[in-house]
FINUBA-260769 format. One record per atom (N, C-alpha, C): atom name; x, z, y. Coordinates in steps of 0.05 Angstrom, whole numbers. Layout:
! residues N
<pt at="CA" east="X" up="Z" north="Y"/>
...
! end
This chain:
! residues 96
<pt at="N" east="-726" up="213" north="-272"/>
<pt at="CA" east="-716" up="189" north="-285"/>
<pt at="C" east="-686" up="189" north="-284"/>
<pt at="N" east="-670" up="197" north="-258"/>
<pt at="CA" east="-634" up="195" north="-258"/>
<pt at="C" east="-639" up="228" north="-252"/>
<pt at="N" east="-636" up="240" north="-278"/>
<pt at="CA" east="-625" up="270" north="-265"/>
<pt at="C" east="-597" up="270" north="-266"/>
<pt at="N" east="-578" up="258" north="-283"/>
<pt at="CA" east="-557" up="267" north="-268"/>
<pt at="C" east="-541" up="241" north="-255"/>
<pt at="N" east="-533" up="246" north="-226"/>
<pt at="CA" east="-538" up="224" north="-208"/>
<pt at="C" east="-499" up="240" north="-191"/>
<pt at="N" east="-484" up="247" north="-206"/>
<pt at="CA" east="-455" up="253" north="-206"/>
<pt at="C" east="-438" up="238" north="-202"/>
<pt at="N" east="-418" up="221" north="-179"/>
<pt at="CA" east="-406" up="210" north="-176"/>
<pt at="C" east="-377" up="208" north="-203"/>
<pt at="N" east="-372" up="194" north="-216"/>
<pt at="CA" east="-343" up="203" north="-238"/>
<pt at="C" east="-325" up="190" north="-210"/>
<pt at="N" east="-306" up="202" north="-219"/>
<pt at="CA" east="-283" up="191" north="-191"/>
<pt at="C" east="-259" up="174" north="-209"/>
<pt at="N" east="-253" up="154" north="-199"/>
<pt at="CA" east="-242" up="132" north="-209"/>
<pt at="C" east="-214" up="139" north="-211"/>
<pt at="N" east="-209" up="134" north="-233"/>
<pt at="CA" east="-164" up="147" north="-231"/>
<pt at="C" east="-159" up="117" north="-244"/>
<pt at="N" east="-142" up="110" north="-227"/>
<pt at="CA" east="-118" up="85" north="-222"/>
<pt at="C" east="-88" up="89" north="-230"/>
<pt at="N" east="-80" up="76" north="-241"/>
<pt at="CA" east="-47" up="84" north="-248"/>
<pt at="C" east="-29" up="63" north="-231"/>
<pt at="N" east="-24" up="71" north="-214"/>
<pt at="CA" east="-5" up="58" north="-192"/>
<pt at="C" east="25" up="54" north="-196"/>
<pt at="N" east="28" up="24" north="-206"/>
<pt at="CA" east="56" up="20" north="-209"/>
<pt at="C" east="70" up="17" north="-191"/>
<pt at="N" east="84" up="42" north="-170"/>
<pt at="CA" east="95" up="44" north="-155"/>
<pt at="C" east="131" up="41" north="-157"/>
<pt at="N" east="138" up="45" north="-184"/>
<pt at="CA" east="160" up="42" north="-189"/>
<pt at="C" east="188" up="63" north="-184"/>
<pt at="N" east="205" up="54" north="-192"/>
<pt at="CA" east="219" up="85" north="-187"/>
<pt at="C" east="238" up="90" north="-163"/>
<pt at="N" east="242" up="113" north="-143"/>
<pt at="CA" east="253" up="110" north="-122"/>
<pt at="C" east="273" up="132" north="-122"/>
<pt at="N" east="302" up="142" north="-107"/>
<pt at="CA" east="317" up="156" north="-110"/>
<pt at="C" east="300" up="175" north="-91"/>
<pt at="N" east="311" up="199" north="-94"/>
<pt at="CA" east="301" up="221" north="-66"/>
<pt at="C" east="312" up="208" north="-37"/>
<pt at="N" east="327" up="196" north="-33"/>
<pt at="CA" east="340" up="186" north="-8"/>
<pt at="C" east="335" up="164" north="1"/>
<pt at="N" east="325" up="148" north="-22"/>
<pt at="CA" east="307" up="120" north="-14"/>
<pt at="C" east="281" up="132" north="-3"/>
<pt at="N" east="268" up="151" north="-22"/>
<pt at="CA" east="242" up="155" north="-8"/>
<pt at="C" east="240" up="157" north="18"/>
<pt at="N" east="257" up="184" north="28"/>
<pt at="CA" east="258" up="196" north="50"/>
<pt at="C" east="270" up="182" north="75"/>
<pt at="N" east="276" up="164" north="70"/>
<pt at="CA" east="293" up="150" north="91"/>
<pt at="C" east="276" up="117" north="100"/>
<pt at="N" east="257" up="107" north="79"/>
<pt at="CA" east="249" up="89" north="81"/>
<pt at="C" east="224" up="85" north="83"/>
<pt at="N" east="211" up="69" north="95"/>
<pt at="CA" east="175" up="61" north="96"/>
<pt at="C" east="172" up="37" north="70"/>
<pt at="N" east="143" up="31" north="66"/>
<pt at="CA" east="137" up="24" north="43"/>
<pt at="C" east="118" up="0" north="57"/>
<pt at="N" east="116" up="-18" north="51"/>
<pt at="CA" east="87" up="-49" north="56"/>
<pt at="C" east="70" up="-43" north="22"/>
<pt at="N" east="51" up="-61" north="33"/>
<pt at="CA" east="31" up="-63" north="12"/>
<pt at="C" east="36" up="-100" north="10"/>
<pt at="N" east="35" up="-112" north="-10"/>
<pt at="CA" east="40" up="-141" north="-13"/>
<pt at="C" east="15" up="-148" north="-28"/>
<pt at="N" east="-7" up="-157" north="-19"/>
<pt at="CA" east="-23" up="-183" north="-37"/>
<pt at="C" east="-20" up="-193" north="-48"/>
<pt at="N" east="-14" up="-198" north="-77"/>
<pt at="CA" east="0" up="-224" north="-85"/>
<pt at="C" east="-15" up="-244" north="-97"/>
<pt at="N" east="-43" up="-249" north="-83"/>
<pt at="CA" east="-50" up="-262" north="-89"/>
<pt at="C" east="-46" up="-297" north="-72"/>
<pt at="N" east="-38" up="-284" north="-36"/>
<pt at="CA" east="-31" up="-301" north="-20"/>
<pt at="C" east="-14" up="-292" north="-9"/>
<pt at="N" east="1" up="-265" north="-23"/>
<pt at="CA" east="33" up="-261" north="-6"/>
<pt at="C" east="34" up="-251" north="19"/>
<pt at="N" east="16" up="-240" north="24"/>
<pt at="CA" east="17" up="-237" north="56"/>
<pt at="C" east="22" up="-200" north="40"/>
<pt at="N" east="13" up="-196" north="73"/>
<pt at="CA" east="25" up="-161" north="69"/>
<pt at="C" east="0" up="-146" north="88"/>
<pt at="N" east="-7" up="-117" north="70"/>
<pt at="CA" east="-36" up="-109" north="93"/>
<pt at="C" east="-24" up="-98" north="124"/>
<pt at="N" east="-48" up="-92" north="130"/>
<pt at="CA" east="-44" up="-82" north="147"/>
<pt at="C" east="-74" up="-59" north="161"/>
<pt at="N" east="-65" up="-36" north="167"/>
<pt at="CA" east="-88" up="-17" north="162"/>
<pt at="C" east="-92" up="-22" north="197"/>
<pt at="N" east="-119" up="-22" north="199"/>
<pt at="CA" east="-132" up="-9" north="224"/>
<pt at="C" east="-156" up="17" north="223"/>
<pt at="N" east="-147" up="37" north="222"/>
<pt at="CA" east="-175" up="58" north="204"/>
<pt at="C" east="-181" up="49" north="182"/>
<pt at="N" east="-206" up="36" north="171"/>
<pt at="CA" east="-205" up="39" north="148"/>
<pt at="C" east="-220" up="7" north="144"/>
<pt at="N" east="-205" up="-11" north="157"/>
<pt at="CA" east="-203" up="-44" north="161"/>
<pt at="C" east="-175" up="-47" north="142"/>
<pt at="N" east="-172" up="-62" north="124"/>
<pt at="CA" east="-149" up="-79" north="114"/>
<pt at="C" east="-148" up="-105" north="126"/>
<pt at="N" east="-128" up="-119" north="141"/>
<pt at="CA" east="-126" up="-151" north="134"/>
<pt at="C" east="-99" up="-156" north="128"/>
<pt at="N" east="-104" up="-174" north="117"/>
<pt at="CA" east="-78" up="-191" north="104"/>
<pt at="C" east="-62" up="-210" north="127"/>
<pt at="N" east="-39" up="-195" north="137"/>
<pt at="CA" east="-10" up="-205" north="166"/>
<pt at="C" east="5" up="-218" north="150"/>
<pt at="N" east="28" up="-231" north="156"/>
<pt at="CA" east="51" up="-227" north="156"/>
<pt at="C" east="68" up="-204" north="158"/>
<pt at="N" east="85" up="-204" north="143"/>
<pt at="CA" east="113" up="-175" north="148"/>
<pt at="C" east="117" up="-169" north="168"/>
<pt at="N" east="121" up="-186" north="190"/>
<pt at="CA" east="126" up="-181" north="220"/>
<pt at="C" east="110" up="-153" north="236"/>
<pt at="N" east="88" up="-165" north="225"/>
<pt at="CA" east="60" up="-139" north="233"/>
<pt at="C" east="42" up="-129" north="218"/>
<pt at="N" east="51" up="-126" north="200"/>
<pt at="CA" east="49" up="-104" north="175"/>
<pt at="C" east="55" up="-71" north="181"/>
<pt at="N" east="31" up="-62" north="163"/>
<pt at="CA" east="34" up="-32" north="176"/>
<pt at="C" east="54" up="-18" north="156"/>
<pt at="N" east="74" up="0" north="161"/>
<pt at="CA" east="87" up="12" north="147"/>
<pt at="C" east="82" up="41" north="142"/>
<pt at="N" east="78" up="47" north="114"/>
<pt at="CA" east="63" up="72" north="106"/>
<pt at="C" east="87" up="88" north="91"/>
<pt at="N" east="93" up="116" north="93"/>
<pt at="CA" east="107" up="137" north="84"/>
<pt at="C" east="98" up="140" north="50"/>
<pt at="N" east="116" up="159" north="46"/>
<pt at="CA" east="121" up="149" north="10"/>
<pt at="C" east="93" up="167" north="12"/>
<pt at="N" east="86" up="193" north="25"/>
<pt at="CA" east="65" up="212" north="21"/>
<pt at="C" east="40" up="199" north="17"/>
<pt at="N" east="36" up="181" north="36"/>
<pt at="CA" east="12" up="161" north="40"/>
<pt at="C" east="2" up="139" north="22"/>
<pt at="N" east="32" up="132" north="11"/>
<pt at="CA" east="20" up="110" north="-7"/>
<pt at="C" east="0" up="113" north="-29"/>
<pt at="N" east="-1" up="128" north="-42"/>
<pt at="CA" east="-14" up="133" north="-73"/>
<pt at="C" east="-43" up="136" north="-58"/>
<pt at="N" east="-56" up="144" north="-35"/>
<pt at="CA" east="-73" up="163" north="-21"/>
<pt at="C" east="-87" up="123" north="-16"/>
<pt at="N" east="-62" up="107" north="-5"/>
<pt at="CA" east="-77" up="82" north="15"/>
<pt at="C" east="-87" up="61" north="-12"/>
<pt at="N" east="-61" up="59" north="-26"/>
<pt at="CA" east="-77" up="44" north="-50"/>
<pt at="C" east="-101" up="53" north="-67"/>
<pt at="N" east="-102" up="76" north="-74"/>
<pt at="CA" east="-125" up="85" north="-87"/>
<pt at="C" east="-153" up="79" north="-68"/>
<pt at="N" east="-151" up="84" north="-38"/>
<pt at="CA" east="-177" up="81" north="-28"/>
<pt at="C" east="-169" up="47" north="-23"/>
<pt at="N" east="-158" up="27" north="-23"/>
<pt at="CA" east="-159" up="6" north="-24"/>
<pt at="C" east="-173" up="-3" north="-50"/>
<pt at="N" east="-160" up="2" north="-72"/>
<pt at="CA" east="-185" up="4" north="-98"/>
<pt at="C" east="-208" up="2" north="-98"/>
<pt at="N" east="-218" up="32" north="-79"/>
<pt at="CA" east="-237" up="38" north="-86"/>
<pt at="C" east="-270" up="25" north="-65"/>
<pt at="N" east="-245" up="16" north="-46"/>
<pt at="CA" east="-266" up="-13" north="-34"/>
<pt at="C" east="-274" up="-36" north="-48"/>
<pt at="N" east="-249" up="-38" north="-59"/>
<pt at="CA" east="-258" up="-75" north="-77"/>
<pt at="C" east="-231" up="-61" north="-105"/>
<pt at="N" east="-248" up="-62" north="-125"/>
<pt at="CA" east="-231" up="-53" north="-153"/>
<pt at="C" east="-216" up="-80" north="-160"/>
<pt at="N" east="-215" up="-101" north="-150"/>
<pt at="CA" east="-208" up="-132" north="-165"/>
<pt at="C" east="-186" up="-130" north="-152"/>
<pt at="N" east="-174" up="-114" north="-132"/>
<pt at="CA" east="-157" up="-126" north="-123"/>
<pt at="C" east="-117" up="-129" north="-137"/>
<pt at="N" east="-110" up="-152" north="-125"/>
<pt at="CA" east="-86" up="-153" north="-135"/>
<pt at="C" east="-57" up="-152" north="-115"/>
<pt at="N" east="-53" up="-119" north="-113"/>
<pt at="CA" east="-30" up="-117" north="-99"/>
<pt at="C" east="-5" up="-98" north="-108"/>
<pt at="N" east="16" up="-96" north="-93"/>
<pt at="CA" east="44" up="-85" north="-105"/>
<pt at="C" east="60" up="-67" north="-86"/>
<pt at="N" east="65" up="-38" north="-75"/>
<pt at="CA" east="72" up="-30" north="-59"/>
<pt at="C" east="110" up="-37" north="-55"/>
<pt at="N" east="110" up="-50" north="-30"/>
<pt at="CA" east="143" up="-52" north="-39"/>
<pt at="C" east="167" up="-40" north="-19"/>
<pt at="N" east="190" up="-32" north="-20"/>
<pt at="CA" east="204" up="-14" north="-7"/>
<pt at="C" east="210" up="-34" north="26"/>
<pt at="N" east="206" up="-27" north="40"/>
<pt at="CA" east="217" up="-43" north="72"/>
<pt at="C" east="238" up="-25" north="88"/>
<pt at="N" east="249" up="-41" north="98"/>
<pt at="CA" east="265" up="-24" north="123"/>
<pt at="C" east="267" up="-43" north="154"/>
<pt at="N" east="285" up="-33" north="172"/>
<pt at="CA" east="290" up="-43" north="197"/>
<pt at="C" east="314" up="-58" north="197"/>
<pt at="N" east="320" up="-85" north="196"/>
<pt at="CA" east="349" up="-101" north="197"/>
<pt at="C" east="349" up="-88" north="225"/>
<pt at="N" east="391" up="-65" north="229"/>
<pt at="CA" east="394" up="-53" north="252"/>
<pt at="C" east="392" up="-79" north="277"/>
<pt at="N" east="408" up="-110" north="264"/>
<pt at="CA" east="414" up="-130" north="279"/>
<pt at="C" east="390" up="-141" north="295"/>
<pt at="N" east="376" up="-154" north="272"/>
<pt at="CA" east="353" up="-170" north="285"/>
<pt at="C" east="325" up="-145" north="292"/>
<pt at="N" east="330" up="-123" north="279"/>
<pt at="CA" east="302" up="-108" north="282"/>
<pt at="C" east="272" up="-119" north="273"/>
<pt at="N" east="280" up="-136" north="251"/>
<pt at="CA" east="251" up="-148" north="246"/>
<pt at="C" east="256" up="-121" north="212"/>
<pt at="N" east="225" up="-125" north="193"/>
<pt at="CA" east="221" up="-113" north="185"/>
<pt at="C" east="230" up="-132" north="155"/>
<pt at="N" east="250" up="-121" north="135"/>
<pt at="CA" east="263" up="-136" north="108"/>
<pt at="C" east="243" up="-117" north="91"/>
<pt at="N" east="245" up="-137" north="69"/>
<pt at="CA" east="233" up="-114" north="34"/>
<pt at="C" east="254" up="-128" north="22"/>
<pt at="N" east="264" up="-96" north="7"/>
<pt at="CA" east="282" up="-93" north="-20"/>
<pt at="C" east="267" up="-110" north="-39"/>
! end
């Protein structure tokens, strides 16, 4: 009845936006929800939605790899990867 029973693999076009070679390399990236603004945060392969404060920060390598399997848990979703760094003063975590 299902002979061919072939997973198709889902391709996503991730508007990641454009980054210099020295922004990449020098900076970590958040994931932003925007549907309630909050920011994820990975535990294995658990998402919840933190605040910035404790938000996980992912490498430029990682990102394309975390959103796509975020996709591919729930396809509805509505999020935006965005550039972060370390204020040297206060040490809390800013986005560009």
């Amino acid at each position: 009845m299902f002979d061919d029973l072939t997973p198709t693999p889902i391709t996503i076009n991730i508007p990641i936006g454009h980054y210099s070679r020295l922004e990449r390399r020098h900076q970590a990236f958040v994931i932003r929800n925007n549907v309630n603004n909050l920011y994820v945060e990975r535990d294995g392969k658990i998402y919840r939605d933190v605040p910035l404060s404790s938000a996980t920060l992912f490498k430029w390598r990682s990102i394309e790899h975390v959103i796509t399997e975020m996709y591919q848990l729930n396809p509805n979703l509505d999020i935006k990867p965005m550039m972060a760094y370390t204020d040297s003063k206060t040490k809390k975590i800013c986005v560009k």
